[in-house]
C-alpha positions in Angstrom: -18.8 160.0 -58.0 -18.3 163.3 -56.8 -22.3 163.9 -57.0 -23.0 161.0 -54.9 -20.7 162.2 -52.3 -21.5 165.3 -52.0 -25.5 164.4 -52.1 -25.9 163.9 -48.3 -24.9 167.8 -48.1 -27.5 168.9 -50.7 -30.0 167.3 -49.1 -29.4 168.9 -45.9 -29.4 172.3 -47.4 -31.6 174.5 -46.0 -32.9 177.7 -48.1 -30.6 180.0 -46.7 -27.6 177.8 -46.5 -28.3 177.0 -50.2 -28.5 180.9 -51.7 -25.2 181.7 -49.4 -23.1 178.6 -51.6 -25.3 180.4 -54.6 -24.2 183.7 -53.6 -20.3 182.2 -52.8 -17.8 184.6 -54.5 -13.9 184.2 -54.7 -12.3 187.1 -53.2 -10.3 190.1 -55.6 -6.7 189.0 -54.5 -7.5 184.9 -55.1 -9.4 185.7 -58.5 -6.3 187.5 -59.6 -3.4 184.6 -58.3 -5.8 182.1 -60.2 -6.2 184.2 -63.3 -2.1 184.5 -63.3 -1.9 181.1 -63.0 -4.2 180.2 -65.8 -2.2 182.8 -67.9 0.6 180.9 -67.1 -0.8 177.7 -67.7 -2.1 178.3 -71.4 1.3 179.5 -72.3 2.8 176.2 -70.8 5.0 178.4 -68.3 3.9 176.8 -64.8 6.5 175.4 -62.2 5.8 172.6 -60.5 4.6 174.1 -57.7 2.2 176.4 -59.9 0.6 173.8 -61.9 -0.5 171.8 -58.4 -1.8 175.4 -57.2 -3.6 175.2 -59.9 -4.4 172.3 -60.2 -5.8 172.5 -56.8 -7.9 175.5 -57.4 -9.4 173.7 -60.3 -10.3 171.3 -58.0 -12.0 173.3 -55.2 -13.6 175.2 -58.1 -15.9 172.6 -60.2 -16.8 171.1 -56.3 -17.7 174.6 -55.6 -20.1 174.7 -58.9 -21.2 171.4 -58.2 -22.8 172.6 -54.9 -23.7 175.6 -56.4 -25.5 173.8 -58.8 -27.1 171.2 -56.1 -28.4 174.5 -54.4 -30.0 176.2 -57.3 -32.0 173.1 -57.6 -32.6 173.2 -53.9 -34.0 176.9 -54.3 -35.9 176.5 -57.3 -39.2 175.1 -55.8 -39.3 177.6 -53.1 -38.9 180.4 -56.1 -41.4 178.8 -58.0 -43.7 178.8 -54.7 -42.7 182.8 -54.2 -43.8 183.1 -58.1 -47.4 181.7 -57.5 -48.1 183.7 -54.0 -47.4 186.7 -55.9 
């Protein structure tokens, strides 16, 4: 479901647009709150209020990959085209 909504995005992906989500990084300080969390969460120690931070990070994380994905695809043809001029 989440494919189908997100596919009139990817289609308007330009090349540039598409290898900025590629490039898309989490900052130092939220890598570290969502690697405490998931600490946490393995060792079945999360408040309430932690487990739907995490829950939401989880979340923005696989829609993140999912675009990520969409935008490798995007590229690929024009790296395939940069292959064959070279």
């Amino acid at each position: 479901m989440l494919d189908q909504l997100l596919q009139p995005i990817t289609e308007s992906l330009t090349p540039e647009v598409a290898q900025r989500l590629v490039d898309l990084r989490v900052d130092d300080a939220t890598q570290a709150r969502i690697d405490t969390l998931a600490a946490k969460c393995t060792e079945d120690a999360l408040s309430a209020d932690e487990r739907a931070e995490y829950e939401s990070y989880v979340h923005a994380i696989e829609m993140i990959s999912l675009l990520q994905a969409k935008a490798r695809k995007t590229l690929a043809p024009s790296r395939l085209q940069l292959r064959a001029t070279s």
